[in-house]
C-alpha positions in Angstrom: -1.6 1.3 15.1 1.5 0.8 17.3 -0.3 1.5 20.6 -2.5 -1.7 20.0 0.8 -3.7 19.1 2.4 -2.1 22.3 0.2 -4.1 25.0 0.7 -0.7 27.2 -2.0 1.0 29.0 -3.3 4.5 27.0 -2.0 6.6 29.3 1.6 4.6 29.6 1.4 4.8 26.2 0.8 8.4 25.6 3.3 9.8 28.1 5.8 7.3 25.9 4.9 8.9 22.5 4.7 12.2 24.2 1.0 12.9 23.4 -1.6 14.1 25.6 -3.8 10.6 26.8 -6.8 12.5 25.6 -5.1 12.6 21.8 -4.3 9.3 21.9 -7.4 8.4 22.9 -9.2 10.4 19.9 -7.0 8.5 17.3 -7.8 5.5 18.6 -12.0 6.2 18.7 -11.5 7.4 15.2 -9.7 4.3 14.1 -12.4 1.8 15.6 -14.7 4.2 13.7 -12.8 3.5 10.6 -13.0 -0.1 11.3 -16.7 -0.4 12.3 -17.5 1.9 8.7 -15.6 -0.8 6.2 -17.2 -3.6 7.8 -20.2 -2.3 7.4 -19.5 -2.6 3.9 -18.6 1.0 2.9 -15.7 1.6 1.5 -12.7 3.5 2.5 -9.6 4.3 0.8 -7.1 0.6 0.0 -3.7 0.9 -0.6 -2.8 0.1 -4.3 -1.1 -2.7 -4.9 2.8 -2.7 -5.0 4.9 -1.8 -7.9 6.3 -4.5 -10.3 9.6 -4.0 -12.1 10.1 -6.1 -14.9 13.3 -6.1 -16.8 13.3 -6.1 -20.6 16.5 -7.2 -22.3 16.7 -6.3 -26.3 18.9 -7.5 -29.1 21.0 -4.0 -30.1 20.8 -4.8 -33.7 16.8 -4.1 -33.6 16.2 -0.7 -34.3 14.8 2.1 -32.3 11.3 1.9 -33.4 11.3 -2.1 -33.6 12.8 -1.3 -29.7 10.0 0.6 -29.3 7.3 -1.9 -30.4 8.7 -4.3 -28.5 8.3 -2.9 -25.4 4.6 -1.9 -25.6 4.1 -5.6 -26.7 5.4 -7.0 -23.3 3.9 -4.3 -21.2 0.4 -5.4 -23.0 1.1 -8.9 -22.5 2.2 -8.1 -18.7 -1.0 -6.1 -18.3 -3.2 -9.1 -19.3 -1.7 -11.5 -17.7 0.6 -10.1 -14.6 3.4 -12.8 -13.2 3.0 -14.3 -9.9 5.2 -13.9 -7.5 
């Protein structure tokens, strides 16, 4: 939450933001909340992991459908085994 980055009082930082200090201050109870909740070992919603693009390069002469297999060969083998980055 940027008002815990911030280092600014609730109320400096409310009148900053433009909120009422009593809004800010109900975002913030409901945030530690949040917090107390997954380390009590309930879970909450994660973000999923990123996306990873993979560019796949293909000889022209193969045909469509040999294209075709191609690529659902790598994405399997990607899926198995993802690169590290």
């Amino acid at each position: 939450m940027s008002f815990e980055r911030s280092g600014l009082s609730g109320i400096k930082f409310a009148a900053l933001v433009g909120v009422k200090y009593s809004t800010l201050a109900g975002w913030a109870a409901k945030r530690k909340r949040q917090g107390q909740t997954a380390a009590a070992g309930h879970s909450i919603r994660q973000k999923p992991p990123p996306v990873q693009w993979v560019e796949a390069v293909l000889d022209q002469a193969q045909s469509q459908s040999g294209q075709i297999g191609l690529a659902a060969a790598l994405l399997q083998a990607l899926e198995e085994s993802p690169p590290s980055c």
